[in-house]
C-alpha positions in Angstrom: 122.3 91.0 93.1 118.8 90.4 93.8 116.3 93.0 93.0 114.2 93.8 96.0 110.7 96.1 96.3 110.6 99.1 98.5 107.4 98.4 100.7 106.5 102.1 102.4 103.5 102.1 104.5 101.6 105.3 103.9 100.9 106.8 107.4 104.6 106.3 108.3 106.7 107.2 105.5 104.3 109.1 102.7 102.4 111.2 105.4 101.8 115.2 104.9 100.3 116.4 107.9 96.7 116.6 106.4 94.0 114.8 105.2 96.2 112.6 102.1 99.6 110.8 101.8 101.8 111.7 99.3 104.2 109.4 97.0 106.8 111.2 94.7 107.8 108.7 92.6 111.4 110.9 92.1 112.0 109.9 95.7 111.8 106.1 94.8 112.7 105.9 91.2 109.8 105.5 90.0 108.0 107.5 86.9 104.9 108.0 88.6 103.4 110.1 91.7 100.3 109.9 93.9 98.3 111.0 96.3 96.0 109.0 98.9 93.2 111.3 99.8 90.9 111.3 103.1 88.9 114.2 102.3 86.1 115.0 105.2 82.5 115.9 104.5 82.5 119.2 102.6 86.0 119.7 101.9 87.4 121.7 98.9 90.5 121.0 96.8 90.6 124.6 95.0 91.2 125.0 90.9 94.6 124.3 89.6 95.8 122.2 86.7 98.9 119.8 85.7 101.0 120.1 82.5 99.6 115.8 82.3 96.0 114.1 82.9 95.2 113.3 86.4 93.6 109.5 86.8 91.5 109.8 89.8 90.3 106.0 91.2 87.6 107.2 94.0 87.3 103.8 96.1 84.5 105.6 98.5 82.5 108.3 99.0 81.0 110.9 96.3 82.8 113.4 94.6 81.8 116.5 92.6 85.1 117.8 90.1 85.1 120.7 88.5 87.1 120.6 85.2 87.0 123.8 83.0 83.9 125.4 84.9 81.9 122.4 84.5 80.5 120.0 87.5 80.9 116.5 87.3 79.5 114.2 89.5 81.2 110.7 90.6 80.7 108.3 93.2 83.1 105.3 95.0 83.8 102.8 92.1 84.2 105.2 89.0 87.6 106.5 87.4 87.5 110.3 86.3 90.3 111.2 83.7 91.2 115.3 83.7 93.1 116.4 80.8 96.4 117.7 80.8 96.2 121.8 81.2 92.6 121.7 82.3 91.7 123.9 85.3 89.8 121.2 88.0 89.0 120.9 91.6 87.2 118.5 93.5 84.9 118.8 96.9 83.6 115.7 98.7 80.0 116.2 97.7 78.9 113.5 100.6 78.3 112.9 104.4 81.2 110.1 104.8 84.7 110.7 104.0 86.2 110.2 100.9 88.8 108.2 99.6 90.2 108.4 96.6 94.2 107.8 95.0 94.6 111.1 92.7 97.7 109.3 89.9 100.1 112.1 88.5 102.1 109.9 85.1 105.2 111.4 86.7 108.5 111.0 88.9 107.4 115.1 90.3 104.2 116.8 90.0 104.1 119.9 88.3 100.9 121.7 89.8 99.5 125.1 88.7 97.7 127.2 91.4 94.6 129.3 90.1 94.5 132.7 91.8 
């Protein structure tokens, strides 16, 4: 039996209805979830936090995250690492949209909504 990949092409088969595509990795046994952001100019991602860190690879556009009250500037090219259980958010802090893979270490997200 030959062991194949599963080749999934974002806008088609991980798509949401908004501005990111989403991969559950429980959906295709694998032990690790993402999402694909396109946030436009001046969006908001509100506070919430994960029981895990969140690895977030921006690959264009600036970013401003805030993790536990503080702000945190970070631009196309950089790699910002939230720790498990802290409360963080994100906005894209610049004129272009941003795009950036947010990587959850598991087959489901767990995701915690501030109030």
């Amino acid at each position: 039996m030959a062991l194949r990949p599963i080749v999934l092409t974002a806008a088609d088969h991980l798509a949401t209805g908004g501005s990111a595509e989403r991969f559950c990795g429980s959906e295709f046994g694998a032990d690790v979830s993402f999402f694909v952001n396109h946030s436009r100019a001046g969006h908001v991602t509100a506070s919430h936090r994960h029981p895990y860190a969140e690895v977030f690879v921006i690959l264009g556009g600036d970013a401003e995250f805030t993790v536990a009250g503080a702000a945190h500037p970070a631009h196309g090219g950089q790699v910002v690492v939230v720790p498990a259980d802290a409360w963080h958010g994100f906005r894209n802090a610049g004129d272009t949209t941003l795009e950036m893979v947010s990587i959850h270490p598991v087959a489901e997200m767990r995701t915690e909504w501030a109030s």
